[in-house]
Each structure stands twice: as C-alpha cells, then as structure tokens.
C-alpha positions as CSV (number, residue, x, y, z in Angstrom):
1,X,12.4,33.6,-16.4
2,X,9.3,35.9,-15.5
3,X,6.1,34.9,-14.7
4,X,3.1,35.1,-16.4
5,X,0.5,37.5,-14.4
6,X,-3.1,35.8,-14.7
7,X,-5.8,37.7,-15.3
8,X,-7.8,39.6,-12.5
9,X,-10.8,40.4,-13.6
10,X,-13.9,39.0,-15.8
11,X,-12.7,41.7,-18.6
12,X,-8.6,40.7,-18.9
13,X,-10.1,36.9,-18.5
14,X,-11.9,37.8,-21.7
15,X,-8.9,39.4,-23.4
16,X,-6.9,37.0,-22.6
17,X,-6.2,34.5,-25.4
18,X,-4.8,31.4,-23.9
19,X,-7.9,31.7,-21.2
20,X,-10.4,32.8,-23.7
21,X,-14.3,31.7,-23.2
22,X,-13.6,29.5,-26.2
23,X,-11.6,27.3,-23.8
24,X,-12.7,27.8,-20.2
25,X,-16.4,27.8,-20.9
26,X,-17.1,24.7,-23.1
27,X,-14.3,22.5,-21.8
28,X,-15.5,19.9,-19.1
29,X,-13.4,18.6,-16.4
30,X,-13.6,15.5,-18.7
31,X,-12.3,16.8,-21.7
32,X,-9.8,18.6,-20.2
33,X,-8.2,15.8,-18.3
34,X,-8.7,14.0,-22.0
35,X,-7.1,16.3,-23.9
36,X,-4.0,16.8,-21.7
37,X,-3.5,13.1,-21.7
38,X,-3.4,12.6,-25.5
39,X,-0.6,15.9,-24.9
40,X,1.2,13.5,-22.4
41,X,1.1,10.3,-24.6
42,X,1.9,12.2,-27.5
43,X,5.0,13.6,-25.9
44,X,5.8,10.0,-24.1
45,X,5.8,11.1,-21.1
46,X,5.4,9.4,-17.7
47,X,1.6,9.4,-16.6
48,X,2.5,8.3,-13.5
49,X,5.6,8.5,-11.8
50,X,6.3,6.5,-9.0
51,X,4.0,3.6,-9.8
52,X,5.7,0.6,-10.3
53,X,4.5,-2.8,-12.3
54,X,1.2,-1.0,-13.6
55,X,2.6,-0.2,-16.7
56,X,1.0,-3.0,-18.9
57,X,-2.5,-4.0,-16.8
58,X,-3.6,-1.3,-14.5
59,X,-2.1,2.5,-16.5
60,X,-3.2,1.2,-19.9
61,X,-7.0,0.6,-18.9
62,X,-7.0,4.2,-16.7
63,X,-5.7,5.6,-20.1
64,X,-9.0,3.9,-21.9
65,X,-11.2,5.1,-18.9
66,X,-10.1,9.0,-19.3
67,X,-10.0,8.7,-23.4
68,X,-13.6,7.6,-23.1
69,X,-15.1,10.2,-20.4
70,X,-15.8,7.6,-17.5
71,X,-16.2,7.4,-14.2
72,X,-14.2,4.8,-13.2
73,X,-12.9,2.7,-10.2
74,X,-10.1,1.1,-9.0
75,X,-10.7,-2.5,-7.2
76,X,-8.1,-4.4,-5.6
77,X,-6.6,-5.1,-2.2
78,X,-4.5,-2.8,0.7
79,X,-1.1,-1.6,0.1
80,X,-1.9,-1.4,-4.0
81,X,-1.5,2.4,-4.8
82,X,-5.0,2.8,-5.4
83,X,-5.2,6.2,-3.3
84,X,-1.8,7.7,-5.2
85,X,-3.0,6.6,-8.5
86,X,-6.4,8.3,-8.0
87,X,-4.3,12.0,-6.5
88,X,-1.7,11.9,-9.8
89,X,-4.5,12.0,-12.1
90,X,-4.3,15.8,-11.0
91,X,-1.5,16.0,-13.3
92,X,-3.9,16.0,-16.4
93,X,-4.9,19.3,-15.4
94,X,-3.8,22.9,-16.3
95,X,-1.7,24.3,-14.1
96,X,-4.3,27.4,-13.3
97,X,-8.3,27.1,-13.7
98,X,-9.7,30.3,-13.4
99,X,-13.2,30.8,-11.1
100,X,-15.3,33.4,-9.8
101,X,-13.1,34.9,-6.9
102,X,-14.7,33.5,-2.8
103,X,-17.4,31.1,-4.7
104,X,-17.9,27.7,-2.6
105,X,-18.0,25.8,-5.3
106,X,-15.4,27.5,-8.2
107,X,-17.9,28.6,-10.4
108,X,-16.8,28.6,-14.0
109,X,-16.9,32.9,-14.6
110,X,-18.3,32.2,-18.4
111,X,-21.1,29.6,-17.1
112,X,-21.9,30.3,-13.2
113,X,-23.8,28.1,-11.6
114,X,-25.0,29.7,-7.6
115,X,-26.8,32.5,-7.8
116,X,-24.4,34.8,-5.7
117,X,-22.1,34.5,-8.8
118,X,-24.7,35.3,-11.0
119,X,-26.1,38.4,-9.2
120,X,-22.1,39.7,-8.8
121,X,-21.3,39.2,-12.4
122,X,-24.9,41.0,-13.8
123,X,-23.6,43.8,-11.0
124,X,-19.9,44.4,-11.8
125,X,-19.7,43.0,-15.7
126,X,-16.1,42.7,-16.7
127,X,-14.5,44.2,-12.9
128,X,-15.6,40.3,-11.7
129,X,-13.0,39.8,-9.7
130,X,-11.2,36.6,-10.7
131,X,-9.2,34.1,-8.7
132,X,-7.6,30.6,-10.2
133,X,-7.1,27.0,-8.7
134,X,-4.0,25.4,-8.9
135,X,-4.1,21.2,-9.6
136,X,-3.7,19.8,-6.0
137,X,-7.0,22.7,-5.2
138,X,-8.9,20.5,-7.9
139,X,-8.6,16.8,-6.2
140,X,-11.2,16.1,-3.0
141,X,-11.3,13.1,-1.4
142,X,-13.2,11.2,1.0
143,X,-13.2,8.1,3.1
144,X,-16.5,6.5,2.8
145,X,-17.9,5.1,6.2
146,X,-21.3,3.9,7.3
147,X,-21.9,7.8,9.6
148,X,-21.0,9.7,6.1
149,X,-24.2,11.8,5.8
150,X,-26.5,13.3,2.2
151,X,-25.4,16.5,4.0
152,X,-21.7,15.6,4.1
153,X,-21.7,15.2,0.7
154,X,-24.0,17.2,-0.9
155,X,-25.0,19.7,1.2
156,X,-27.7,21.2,3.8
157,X,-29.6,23.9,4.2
158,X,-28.4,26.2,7.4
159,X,-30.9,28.0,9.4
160,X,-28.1,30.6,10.9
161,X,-27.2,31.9,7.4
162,X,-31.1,32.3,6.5
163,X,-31.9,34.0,9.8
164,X,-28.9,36.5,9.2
165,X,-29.5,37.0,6.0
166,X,-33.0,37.4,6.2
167,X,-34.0,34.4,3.3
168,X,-36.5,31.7,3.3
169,X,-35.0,28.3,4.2
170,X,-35.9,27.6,0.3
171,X,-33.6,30.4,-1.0
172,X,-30.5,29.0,-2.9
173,X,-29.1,32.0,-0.6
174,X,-29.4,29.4,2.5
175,X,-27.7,26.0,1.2
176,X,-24.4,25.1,2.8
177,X,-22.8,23.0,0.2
178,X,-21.0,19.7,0.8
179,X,-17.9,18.1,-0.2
180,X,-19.6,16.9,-3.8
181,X,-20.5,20.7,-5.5
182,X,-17.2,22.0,-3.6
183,X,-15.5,19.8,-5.9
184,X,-17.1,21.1,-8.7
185,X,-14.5,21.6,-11.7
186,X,-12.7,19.1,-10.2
187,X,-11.8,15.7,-9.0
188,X,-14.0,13.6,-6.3
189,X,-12.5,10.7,-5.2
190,X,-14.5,8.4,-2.9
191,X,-12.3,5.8,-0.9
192,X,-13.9,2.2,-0.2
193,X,-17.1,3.1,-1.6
194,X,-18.8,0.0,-0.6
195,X,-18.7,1.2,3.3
196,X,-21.5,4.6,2.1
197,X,-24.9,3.9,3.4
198,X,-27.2,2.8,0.9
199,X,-29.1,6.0,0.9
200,X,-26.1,7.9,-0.3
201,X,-25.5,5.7,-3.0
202,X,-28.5,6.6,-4.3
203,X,-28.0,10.1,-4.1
204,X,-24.5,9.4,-5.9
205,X,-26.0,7.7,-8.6
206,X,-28.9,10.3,-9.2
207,X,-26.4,13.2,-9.4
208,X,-24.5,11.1,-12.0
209,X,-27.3,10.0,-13.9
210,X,-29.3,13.4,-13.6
211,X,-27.2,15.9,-11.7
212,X,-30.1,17.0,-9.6
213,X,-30.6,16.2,-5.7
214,X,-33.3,17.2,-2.9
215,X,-32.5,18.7,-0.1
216,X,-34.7,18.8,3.0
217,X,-37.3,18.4,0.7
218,X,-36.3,21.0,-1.6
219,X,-35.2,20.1,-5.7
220,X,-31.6,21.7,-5.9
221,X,-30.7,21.0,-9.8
222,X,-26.8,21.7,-9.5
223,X,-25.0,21.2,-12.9
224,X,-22.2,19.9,-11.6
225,X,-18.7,19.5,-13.7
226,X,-17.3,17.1,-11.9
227,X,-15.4,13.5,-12.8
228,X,-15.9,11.0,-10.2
229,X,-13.4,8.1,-9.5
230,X,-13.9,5.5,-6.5
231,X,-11.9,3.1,-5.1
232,X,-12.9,-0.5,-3.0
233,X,-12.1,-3.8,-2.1
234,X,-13.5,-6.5,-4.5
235,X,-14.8,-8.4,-1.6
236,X,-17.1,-5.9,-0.9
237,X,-17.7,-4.5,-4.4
238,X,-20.0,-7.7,-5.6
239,X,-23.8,-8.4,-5.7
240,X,-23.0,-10.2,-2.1
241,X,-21.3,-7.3,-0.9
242,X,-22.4,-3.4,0.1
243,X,-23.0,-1.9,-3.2
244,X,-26.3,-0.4,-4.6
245,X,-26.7,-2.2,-8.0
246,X,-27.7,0.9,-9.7
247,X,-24.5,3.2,-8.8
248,X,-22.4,0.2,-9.8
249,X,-24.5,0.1,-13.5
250,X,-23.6,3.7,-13.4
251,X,-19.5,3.6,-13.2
252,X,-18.1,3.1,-16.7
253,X,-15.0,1.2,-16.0
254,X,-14.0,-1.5,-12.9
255,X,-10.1,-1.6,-13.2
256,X,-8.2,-4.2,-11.3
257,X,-5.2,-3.3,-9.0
258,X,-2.6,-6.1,-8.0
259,X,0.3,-6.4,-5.8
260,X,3.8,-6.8,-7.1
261,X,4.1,-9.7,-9.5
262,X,7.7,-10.6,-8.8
263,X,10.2,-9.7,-6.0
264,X,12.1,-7.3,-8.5
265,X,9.1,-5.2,-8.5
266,X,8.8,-5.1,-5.2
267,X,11.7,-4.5,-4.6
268,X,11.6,-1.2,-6.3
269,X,8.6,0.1,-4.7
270,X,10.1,-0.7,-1.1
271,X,13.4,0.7,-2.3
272,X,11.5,3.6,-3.4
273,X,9.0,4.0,-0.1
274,X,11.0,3.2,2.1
275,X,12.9,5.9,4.7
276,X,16.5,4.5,4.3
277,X,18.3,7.6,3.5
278,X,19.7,8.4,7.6
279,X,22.0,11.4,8.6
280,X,24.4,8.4,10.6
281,X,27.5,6.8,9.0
282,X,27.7,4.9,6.2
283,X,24.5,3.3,5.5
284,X,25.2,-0.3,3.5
285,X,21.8,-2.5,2.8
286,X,23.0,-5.5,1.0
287,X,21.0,-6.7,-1.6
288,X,20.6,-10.7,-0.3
289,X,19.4,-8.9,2.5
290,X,16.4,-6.7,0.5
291,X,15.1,-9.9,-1.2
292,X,14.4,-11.4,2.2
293,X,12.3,-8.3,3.7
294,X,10.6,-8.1,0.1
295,X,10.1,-12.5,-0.2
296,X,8.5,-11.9,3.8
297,X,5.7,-10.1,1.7
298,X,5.7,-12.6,-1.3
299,X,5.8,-15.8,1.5
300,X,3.1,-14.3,3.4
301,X,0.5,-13.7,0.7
302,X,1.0,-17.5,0.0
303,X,0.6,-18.7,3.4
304,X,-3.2,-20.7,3.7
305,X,-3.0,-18.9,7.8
306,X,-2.7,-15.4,6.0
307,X,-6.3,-13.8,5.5
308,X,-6.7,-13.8,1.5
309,X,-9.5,-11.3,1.4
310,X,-7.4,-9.0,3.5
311,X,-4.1,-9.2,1.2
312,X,-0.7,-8.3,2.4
313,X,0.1,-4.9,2.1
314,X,2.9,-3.3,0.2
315,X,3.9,-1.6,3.2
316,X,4.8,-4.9,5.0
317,X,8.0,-4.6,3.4
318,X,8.1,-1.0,3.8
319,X,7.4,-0.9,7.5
320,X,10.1,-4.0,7.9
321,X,12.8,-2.5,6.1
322,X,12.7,1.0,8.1
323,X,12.9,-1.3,10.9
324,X,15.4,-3.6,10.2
325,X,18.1,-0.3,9.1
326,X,16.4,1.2,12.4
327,X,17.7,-1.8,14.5
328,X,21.7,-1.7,12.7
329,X,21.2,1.6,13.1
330,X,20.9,1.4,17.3
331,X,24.1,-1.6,16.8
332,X,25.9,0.9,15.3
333,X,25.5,3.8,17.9
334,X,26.1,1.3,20.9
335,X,28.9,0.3,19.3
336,X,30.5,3.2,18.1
337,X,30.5,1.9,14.4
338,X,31.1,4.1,11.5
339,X,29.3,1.5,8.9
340,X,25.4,0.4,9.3
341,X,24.9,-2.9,8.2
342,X,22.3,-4.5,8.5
343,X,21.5,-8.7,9.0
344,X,19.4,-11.2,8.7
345,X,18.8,-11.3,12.4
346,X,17.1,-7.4,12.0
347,X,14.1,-8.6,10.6
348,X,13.2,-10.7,13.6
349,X,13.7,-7.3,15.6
350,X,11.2,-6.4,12.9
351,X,8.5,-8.3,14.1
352,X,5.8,-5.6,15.3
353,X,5.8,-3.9,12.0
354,X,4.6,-7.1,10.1
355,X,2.3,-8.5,13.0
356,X,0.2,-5.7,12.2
357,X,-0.3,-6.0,8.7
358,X,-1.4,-9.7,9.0
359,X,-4.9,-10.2,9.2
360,X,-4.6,-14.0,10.4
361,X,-7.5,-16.9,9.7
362,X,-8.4,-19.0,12.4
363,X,-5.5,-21.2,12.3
364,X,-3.3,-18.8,12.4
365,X,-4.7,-17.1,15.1
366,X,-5.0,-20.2,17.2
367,X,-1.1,-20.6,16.6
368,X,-0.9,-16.8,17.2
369,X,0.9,-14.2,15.0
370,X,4.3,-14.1,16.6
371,X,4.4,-18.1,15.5
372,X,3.3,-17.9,12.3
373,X,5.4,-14.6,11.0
374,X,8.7,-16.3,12.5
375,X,7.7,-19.2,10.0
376,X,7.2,-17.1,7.3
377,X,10.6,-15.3,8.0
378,X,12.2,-18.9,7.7
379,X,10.1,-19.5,5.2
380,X,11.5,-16.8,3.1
381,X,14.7,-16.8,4.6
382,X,15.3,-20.0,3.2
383,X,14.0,-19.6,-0.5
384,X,16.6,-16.5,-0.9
385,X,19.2,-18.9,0.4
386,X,18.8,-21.3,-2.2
387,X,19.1,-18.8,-5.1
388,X,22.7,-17.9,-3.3
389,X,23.6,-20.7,-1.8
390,X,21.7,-23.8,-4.0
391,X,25.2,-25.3,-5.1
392,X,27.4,-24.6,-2.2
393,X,28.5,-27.5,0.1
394,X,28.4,-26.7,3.5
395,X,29.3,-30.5,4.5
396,X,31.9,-28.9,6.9
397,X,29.9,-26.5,8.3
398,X,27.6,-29.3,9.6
399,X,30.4,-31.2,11.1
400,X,32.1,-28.5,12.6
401,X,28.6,-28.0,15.0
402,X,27.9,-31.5,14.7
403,X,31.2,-31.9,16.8
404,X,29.5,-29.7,19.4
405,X,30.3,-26.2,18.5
406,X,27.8,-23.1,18.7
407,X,28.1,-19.9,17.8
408,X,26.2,-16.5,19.3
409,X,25.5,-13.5,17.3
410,X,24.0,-10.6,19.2
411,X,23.4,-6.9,18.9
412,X,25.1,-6.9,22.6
413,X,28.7,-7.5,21.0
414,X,30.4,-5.8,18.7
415,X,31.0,-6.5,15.0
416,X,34.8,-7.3,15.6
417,X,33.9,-9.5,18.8
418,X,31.2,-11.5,16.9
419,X,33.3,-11.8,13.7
420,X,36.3,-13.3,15.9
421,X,33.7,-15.6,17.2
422,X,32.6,-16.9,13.9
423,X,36.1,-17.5,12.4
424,X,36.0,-20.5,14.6
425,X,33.8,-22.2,12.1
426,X,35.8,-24.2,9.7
427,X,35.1,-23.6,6.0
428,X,32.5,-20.5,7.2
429,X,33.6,-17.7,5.3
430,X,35.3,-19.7,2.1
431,X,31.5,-20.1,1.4
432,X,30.5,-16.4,0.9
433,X,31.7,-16.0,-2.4
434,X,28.5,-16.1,-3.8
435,X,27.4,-12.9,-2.2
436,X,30.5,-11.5,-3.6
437,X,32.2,-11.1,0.2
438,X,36.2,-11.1,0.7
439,X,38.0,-12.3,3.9
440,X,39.2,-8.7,4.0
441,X,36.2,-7.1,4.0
442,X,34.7,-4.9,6.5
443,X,33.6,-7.1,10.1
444,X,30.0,-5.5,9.6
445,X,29.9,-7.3,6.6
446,X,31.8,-10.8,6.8
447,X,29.4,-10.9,10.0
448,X,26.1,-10.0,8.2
449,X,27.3,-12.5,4.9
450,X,27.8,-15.4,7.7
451,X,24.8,-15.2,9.5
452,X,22.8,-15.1,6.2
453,X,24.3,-18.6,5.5
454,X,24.2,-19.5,9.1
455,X,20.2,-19.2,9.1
456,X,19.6,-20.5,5.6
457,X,20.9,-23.6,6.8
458,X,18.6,-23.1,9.9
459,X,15.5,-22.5,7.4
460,X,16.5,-26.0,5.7
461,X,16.8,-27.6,9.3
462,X,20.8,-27.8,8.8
463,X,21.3,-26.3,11.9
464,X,19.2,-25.1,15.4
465,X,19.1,-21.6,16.6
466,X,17.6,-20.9,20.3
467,X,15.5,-17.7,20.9
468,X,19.1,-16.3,22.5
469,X,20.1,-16.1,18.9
470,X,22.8,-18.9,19.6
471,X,23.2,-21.1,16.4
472,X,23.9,-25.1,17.2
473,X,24.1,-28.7,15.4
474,X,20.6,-29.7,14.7
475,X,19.0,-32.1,16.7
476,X,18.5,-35.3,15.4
477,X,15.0,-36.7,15.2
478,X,14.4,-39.8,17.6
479,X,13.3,-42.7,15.7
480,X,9.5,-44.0,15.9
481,X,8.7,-47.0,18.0
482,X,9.0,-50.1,16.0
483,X,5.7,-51.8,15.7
484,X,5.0,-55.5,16.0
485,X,6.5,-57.0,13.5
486,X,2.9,-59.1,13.1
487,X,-0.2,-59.8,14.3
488,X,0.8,-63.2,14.9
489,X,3.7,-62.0,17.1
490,X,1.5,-59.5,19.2
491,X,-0.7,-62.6,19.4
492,X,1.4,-64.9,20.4
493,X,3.0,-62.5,23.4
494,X,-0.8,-62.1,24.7
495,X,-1.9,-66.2,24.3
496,X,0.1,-67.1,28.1
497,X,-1.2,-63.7,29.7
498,X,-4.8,-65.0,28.7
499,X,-3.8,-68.3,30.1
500,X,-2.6,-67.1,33.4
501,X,-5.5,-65.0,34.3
502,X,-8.0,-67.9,33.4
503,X,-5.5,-70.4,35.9
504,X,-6.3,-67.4,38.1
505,X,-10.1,-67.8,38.0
C-alpha cells in the first residue's frame, strides 16, 4: 500500500481535490471535529477507547457538546479520566491539516492570519511552501496555576526580536505568541481552570467572546480558530469557589465526570491501567483477589475519615495492584518459584501506594493514615468474603484455634513450607470450594485461597492476627462490671460507713 504524497506548495494545495479551498478554508476547527463525529457515529464506532463506564452519562453529553459547537468542560473529581477524555477528542480530526510551512501559529494557507504569512504568500503566490499537522500536533494543554501569566498564554511583545529586526515594539513583526494562538487550528485544553488568576480569566473570556486581546497596551485582534475545552474540580468551579462568573457564562456545556459505579467497572479500568503483564514466570492474579484491591477504592470513598472533596482516585487501585503482583513477585524470586501468586496479605505490603492517595479529615488524621487504611483493608476484605464465603460454615475452623492453635504465613517461607503449615487446620481447605480451589492444586494457590478465608474471618472478628502476620483464636471480650443491682442496695452498703464516721466524730 503506497502512500499518498501531500501537497507541497500553495499551487498542488490548490489542485488538490481532497484539500481544496472549499474544505480547508471555510471549515472551523469546530465543524471539523463535528463533522468527523457524525462519520464516527454513523459508522458505530468507538469515540473513545479505553474509557470505561462513561458510555451512558459522561460520552453521550460530550457527543451533544461537539454536535452543538461548544466549549465545554469536564467537572468531577481526581483519578476520573478527565485529562484522557480531553487528548482522544484529537481523534475527530483529519489525519493531516495543512498550514503555511515555519508559521507560529499554523496559519490556515487560504485565510492567513500574521502578517509574515501574508507578506510570503503575496511574494511567492502558488510556490508557498506548505507543511501539514498531524492530530496529536493539534492538542495543547496546560495546567492552570495561580503564576500562569497574560503572556503565557497569549503572548508578549519581545524587545530582542524588535531590536534585530529593526521594528517598532507596535509592529505585529515583534509579538512572541503564547500557548493560546500557538494552538490556533487546534485544540486548548486548560487543566483545573479554577487555579488561573482572575485577570487571565478575563482575558480567556474576552478572546472567546470577542477574539481580540491587548498586549502591553497594544489592541492585537487575532481571529483565532480554536475550540477550547477545560477541566476542574466542582469544589472550586462554583460562585464560592475561584471562577470569574463571566468566563463560566461563557462555556456552553458543564459535564459531570464520576468514578466507577460498581466494582465490575472498576475492575476493568484497573485491569486495563494497570502494569501486570511481567517478563517473570507464570503470573496468576486470582480474581477474589482483584475485587479486594478494587472494593479498597469503593470502601474508601465511603469512609466519613476519607476527604469527600478530595475523592479517591482511580489510581488507588492502580498503584495497589502493581504493588501487590510487585510484592509476589519478590516471594517468588526468593523463593525460586516458577508461579506468582499473589494473596491477600500483598495489599498490606501495599500500604504506601494508598496512603498517598488519601487526603484524610481530621479524624482521620488524628488516628493517622496507616490506622485508618488497615481498617479500610478489613473493611473491604471482609465484604468480598461474604460474597464467597456468606454460606460456608467455618464452625471447625474456630475450634480448631479456639483449642490454641496459630498459624504464620509469611513471605520469609516458602509456599510448600507455609502450605504444610496450614494443613494442620482441620476442615481448612474443604472450605475453598467456592473459589473453585482443589486439594491438588498448586501450593501458591491452596496458600493464597486459605489465607483469603483465614482473614475474612479476621475482618468479621472470627479470628486475631498480630502485626507478625500470625493468625490466632480471637480473644474473647471481658464482660462489663455488673452495676448495683439498685439504688437501694448501693444505699444500704453506704448507711453503716456513714454511721461509723459520725461514732468517729
């Protein structure tokens, strides 16, 4: 299959019929990206791969936002996919945008807007030299943050270039553009728009409304073809928060982004995200065990110490998962196993990666974050039992460490040594069926099965487990002081004291 050779000059750009002026120089950015989306939904085809549980609240309202021509902007919490969503609308694009060949800001060669393009086209007519953008060139983004400067995004006027080139500092000759025109013919994608100064709002908001701007004093009128989508927390983006009221008039649409709705969304996006795929072994992740790195998130974003206006990322489960296979995967290579396996026990050798994505309120912080994620571990630990383990009876379990045994899992022993260990435990491993485990399974995962039951029945206070990982009969509560059984009693028992201290006197 041979390649199509583009155009390379203003005169074969005019010949050429699939790039004709007809095409390049009416079409906005706006109607482009609309017109290749009715193509897309036409031929029902993905808009966006890789986002998971959008697909009937957040893609269908993005859809109304580009059929309409809108600015728009995506509002929700961390960890939602607001950043990728934003970088695949590039997709809408063709796959090569011609422009006037070392212009700053891609001029359109039909409709140029700097007046180096214009003076180069009235000069060399159809030789123009001609030079084309490919999608990903047509996507600029920037992180808002209170030091972000008119000059950072629109531009300033720079002395050097005048004094070399011999221009007043009013010449059009003299203006170092900024991020804003270089996206011309593009996308500009402003991240957490809230955290701009309030002056650059305003300077957002008059190039939408009126696409002119002042520089150092000077009116620069640039027409600029350019859609602009933002993103932000919703905590910021209200009449109490950081944004200009104007600029926020001016966005057509405010689109809601959520987190997962159920774990078997989640699941997917971590199974998707996540670095799993090592060249070591056999790599098994069993899939009890994903449902209680994804209910961690799930568990945490319910917890009243968790910070609600912060949210829980979706890369808590990420950043846990890598960790947990990291940590079976270091097992494995001390232990000269050929299968990693992950357990239960991994995620609490997961800690650091959640600690960090927990912004904690002041209860949790006074219990501390290492406290409060090991109770959301149990926490989840436990509800993923249940669905497994709800009808099982593990009556002989109890007694067996209610008798006085213990058992020790540890990443210093081999599978085989902790797996001889545990077959001490009457009735242990006749429970596993439910995770659809055999006797004569592997030892990585009889071991890994077992200690799943092992600390559900920890989660639901069955059982004790020390920091030493060493699992025990649960102790038993001691019973409250009895009270008086009246106050006539108590009254009684104090009458003679009263009378032997007023003999006394």
């Amino acid at each position: 299959m041979t390649t199509r050779r583009l155009p390379q000059t203003l005169g074969e750009l005019r010949a050429d019929k699939d790039l004709s002026e007809a095409r390049i120089a009416t079409r906005s950015v706006k109607d482009e990206l609309r017109e290749n989306l009715i193509e897309r939904l036409k031929a029902r085809k993905t808009l966006f791969p890789g986002i998971i549980g959008y697909e009937d609240t957040v893609v269908p309202q993005i859809i109304n936002a580009v059929l309409s021509k809108q600015n728009f902007i995506l509002l929700g919490l961390r960890g939602q996919a607001k950043s990728r969503i934003l970088r695949a609308l590039t997709a809408l694009f063709d796959a090569h945008t011609p422009y006037v060949a070392g212009c700053e800001i891609r001029d359109n060669p039909y409709h140029p807007l700097c007046k180096r393009c214009r003076e180069l086209i009235a000069s060399k007519g159809d030789a123009t030299p001609i030079a084309y953008l490919s999608r990903n060139d047509r996507y600029i983004e920037k992180l808002a943050t209170p030091d972000v400067t008119v000059a950072d995004l629109i531009g300033d006027l720079d002395p050097i270039k005048a004094a070399r080139g011999g221009e007043d500092l009013s010449s059009e000759f003299t203006m170092h553009y900024g991020l804003l025109p270089r996206a011309n013919r593009g996308i500009f994608a402003i991240n957490e728009l809230p955290d701009l100064a309030g002056k650059i709002q305003v300077a957002l908001f008059n190039i939408m409304q009126e696409g002119d701007v002042q520089i150092k004093g000077y009116p620069v009128r640039l027409e600029l073809d350019v859609a602009l989508v933002f993103s932000a927390n919703p905590e910021d983006y209200t009449a109490r928060g950081k944004i200009v009221t104007p600029l926020r008039d001016r966005i057509g649409s405010e689109i809601r982004t959520h987190y997962a709705e159920n774990i078997e969304e989640g699941m997917a996006i971590t199974a998707q995200e996540a670095w799993t795929e090592r060249n070591f072994a056999d790599l098994e992740i069993p899939q009890y065990l994903r449902e209680i790195v994804e209910q961690v998130a799930f568990s945490a974003r319910e917890d009243k110490r968790v910070d609600k206006r912060s949210g829980v990322s979706q890369r808590l489960p990420i950043a846990t998962l890598e960790l947990v296979v990291s940590n079976a995967e270091r097992r494995a290579l001390l232990h000269c196993e050929t299968l990693v396996l992950p357990r239960v026990g991994d995620i609490y050798a997961a800690l650091p990666g959640i600690t960090g994505k927990l912004e904690l309120e002041y209860e949790g912080e006074m219990r501390g974050a290492d406290t409060v994620v090991k109770e959301v571990v149990r926490t989840a630990i436990g509800r993923v039992f249940d669905r497994y383990f709800a009808d099982t009876n593990t009556q002989q379990i109890d007694q067996w460490f209610n008798l006085g045994g213990t058992a020790k899992i540890e990443d210093s022993q081999p599978a085989r040594s902790t797996l001889e260990e545990l077959r001490q435990i009457q009735g242990l491993f006749e429970k596993l069926s439910p995770l659809g485990v055999k006797t004569s399974d592997a030892p990585e995962r009889l071991v890994a099965a077992a200690e799943f039951l092992l600390e559900g029945m920890c989660a639901h206070r069955r059982l004790s487990r020390s920091e030493e990982r060493t699992f025990v009969a649960q102790k038993k509560p001691q019973p409250p002081r009895q009270e008086r059984a009246s106050a006539e009693a108590e009254y009684e028992e104090w009458q003679p004291r009263r009378s032997r201290r007023s003999g006394l006197n």
